[in-house]
C-alpha positions in Angstrom: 41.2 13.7 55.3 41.9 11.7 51.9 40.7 13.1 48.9 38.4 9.7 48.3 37.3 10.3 51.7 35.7 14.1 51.1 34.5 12.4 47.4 32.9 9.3 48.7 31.2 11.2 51.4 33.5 10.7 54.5 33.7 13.6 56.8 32.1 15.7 59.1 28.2 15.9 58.7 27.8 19.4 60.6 28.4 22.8 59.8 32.3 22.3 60.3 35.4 22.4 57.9 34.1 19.2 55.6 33.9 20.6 51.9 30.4 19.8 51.3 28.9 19.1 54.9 25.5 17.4 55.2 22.5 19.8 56.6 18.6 18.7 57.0 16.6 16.7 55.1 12.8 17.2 54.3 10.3 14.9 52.2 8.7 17.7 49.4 6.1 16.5 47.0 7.3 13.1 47.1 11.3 13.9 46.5 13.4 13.8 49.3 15.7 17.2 50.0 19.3 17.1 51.3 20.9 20.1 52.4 24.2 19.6 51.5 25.9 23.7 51.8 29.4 23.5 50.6 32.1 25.2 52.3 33.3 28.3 50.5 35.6 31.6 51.1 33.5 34.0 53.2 31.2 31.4 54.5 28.9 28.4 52.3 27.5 27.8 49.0 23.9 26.7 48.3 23.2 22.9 47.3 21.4 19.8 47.8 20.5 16.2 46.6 17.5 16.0 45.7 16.0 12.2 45.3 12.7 10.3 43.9 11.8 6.8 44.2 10.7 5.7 40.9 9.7 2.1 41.1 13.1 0.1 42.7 15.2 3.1 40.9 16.3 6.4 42.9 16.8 9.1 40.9 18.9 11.8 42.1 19.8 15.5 40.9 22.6 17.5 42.7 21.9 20.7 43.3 24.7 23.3 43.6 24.5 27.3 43.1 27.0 30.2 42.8 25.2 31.5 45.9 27.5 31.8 49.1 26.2 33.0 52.4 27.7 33.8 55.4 25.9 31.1 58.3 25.7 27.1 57.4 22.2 27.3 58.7 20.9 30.2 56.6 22.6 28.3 53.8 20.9 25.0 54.4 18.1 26.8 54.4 18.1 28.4 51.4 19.6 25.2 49.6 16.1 23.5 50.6 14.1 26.5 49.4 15.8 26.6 46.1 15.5 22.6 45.8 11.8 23.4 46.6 11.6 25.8 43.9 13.2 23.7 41.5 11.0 20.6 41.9 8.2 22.7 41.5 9.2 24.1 38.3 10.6 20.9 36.6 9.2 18.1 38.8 10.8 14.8 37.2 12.8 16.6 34.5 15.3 17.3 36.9 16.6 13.6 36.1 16.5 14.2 32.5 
């Protein structure tokens, strides 16, 4: 895979061998929540997108953590918890 291909988003959209594959996505106090775990040595790192509509504007923070864990699941899973968390303490200062 090209380098613009893993950057723009080409790739696999499962747990497999894609450097930042895509995971679920859940609606949370009006953002939207991407998992997006990234593949790292000894298994994935935590992160997601997290969105808001804002009039005909969508803001978007990327979320990405030192945290590694060893299952893509249990990683996409905590990446929505700690987007969670975050929205909850900075609501729409996460686009600041």
């Amino acid at each position: 895979m090209s380098l613009l291909s893993r950057l723009f988003g080409g790739g696999s959209s499962n747990g497999g061998d894609s450097g930042s594959a895509a995971g679920p996505t859940e609606t949370y106090e009006g953002y939207r929540i991407f998992a997006q775990p990234g593949k790292a040595s000894g298994g994935y790192r935590v992160g997601a997108r997290i969105e808001k509509e804002v009039g005909e504007e969508t803001l978007v923070h990327q979320l990405i953590r030192a945290d590694t864990l060893p299952s893509y699941d249990e990683a996409c899973s905590v990446s929505v918890a700690k987007a969670k968390q975050m929205i909850d303490e900075q609501g729409e200062r996460l686009f600041s």
